[in-house]
C-alpha positions as CSV (number, residue, x, y, z in Angstrom):
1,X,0.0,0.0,0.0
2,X,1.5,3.0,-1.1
3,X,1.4,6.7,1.1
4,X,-0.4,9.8,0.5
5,X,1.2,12.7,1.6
6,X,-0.2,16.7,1.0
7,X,2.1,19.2,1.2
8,X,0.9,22.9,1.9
9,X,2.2,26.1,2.4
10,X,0.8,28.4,4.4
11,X,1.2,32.1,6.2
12,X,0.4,31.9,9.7
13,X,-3.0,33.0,9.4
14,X,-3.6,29.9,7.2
15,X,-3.9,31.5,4.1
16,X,-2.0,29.6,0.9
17,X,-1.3,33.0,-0.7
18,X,-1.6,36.3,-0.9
19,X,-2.5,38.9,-3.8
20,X,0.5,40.9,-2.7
21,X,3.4,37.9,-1.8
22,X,5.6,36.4,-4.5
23,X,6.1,32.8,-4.2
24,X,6.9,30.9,-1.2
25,X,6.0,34.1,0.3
26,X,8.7,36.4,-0.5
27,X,10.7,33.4,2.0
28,X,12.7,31.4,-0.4
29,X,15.9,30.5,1.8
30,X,18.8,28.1,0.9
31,X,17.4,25.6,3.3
32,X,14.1,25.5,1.8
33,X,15.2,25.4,-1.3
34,X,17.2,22.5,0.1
35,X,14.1,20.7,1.7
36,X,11.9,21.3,-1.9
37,X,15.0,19.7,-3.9
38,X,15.5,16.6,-1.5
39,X,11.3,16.1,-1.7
40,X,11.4,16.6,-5.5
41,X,14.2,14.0,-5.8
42,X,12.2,11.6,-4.2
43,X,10.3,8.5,-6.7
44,X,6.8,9.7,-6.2
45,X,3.6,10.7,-8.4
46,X,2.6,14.3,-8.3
47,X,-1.4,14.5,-7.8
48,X,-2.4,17.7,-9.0
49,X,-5.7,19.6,-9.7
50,X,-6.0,21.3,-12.6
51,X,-5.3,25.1,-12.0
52,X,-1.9,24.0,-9.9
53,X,-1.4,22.2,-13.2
54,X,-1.8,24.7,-15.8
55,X,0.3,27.4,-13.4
56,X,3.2,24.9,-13.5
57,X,3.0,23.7,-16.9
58,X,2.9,27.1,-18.4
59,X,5.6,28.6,-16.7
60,X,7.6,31.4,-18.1
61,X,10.7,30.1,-19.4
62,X,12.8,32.3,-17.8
63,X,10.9,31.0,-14.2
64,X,11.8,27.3,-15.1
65,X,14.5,26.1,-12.6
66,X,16.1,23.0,-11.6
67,X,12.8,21.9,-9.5
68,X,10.7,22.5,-12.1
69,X,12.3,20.2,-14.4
70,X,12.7,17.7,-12.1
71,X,8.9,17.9,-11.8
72,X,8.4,17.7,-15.6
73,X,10.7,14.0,-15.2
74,X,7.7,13.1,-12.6
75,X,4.5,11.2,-13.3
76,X,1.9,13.1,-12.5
77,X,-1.8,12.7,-12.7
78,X,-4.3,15.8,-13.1
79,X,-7.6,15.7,-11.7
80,X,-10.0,17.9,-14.0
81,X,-13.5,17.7,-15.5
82,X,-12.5,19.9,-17.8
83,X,-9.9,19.2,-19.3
84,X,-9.1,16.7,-22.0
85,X,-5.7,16.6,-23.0
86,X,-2.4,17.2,-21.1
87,X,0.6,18.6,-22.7
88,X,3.1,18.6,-20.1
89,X,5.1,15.0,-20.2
90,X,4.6,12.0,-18.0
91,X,1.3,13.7,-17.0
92,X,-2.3,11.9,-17.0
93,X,-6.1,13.5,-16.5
94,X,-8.3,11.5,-14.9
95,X,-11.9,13.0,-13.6
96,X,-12.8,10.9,-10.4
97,X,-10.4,11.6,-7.8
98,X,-11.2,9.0,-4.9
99,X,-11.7,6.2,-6.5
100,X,-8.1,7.0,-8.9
101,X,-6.2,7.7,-5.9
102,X,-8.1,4.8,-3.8
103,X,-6.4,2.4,-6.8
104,X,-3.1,4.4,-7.0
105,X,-2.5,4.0,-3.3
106,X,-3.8,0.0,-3.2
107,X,-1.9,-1.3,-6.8
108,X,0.6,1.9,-7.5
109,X,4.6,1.7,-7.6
110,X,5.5,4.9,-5.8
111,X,4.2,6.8,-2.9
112,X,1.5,9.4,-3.8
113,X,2.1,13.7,-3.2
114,X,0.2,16.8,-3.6
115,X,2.0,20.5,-4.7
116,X,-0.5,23.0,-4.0
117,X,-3.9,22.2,-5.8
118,X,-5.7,23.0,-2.2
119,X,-8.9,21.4,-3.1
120,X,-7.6,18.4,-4.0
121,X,-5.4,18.6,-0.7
122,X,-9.2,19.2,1.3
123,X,-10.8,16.8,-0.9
124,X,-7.9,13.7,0.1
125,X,-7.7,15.2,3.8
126,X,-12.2,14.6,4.4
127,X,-12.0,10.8,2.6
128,X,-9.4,10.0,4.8
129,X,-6.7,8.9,2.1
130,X,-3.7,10.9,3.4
131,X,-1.1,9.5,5.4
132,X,1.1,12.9,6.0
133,X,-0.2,16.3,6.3
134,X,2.9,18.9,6.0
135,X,2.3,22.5,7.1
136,X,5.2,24.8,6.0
137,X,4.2,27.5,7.7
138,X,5.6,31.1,6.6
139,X,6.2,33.9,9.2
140,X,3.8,36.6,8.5
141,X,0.3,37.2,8.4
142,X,-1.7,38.3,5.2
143,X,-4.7,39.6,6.6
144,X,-6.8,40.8,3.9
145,X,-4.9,40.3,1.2
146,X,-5.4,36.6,1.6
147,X,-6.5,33.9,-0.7
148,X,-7.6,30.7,-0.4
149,X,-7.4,29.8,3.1
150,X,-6.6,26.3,3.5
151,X,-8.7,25.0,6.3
152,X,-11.9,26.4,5.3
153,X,-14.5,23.7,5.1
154,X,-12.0,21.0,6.2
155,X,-13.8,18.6,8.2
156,X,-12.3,17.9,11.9
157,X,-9.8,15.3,12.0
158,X,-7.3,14.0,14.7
159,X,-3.8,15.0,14.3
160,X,-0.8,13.3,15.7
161,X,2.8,15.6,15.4
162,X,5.3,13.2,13.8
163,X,7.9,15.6,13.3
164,X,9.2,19.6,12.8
165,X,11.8,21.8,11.9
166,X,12.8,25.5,11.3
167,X,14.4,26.2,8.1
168,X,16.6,29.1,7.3
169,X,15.6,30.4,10.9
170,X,12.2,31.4,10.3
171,X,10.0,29.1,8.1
172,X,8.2,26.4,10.1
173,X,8.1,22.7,8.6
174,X,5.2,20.3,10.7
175,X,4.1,17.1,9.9
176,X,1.6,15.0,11.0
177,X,-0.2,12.0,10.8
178,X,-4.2,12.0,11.0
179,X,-4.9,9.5,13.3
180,X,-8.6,8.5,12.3
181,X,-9.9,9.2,15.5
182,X,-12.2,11.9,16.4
183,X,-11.1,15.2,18.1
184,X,-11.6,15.6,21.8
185,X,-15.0,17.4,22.5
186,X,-16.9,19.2,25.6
């Protein structure tokens, strides 16, 4: 049985961007980009929903580093009812997300991964098929300006901490493990 894991960046508010931050939040250290090139190195499949898809696939060229093509090397699968073709190699659309990843994790070679695509993440996270939740949690709070905040109409779930880190002083990696239980209540 293979592993899900979702990966999601967030500020501390919970927000997964911003209107006014760059990527990885203006935050882009040399031990981030450390951890992102280790995880990217990694045998996996990449799950991602479509708009995460279409951002990375049509990349500026001059935005296209060494992680990027090292996620073009990657199978991926793209979850989309709308789209029929993919044009970016070693990538798949399929339109049922469960039931795919439900296969992928039960007859699948390599362990499973989200990159962004948040309602995929949420989606995975309320059926119960991830294994690792990892929180890299940026130090600053977006307020207003946010978008997309992560947690909103995420179902309660049980976490267990598994394991954290700091990296480059400042940027907050924590994983967990939802335990399948239910959360403690009045």
């Amino acid at each position: 049985m293979q592993t899900l894991t979702v990966d999601v960046f967030l500020s501390v508010d919970g927000w997964a961007g911003s209107e006014n931050s760059p990527g990885y939040f203006g935050y882009l250290g040399p031990e981030l980009e450390e951890w992102i090139t280790a995880e990217s190195a990694l045998p996996q499949t990449v799950v991602l929903g479509r708009r995460t898809y279409e951002a990375l696939a049509a990349l500026a060229e001059e935005a296209r580093d060494a992680s990027w093509r090292r996620l073009t090397e990657l199978d991926k699968v793209v979850f989309s009812t709308t789209l029929e073709t993919a044009s970016w190699p070693n990538t798949r659309i399929r339109r049922d997300l469960l039931t795919e990843v439900t296969r992928l994790k039960k007859d699948g070679d390599l362990p499973l991964r989200t990159m962004g695509s948040l309602s995929v993440a949420r989606q995975l996270l309320d059926a119960g098929l991830v294994e690792r939740l990892r929180l890299m949690t940026f130090p600053l709070l977006v307020g207003r300006s946010g978008r997309e905040p992560f947690f909103a109409g995420v179902s309660s779930a049980d976490l267990e901490p598994v394991g954290h880190r700091a990296l480059d002083d400042r940027v907050l990696l924590i994983e967990y493990r939802p335990t399948g239980g239910d959360i403690p209540r009045a």
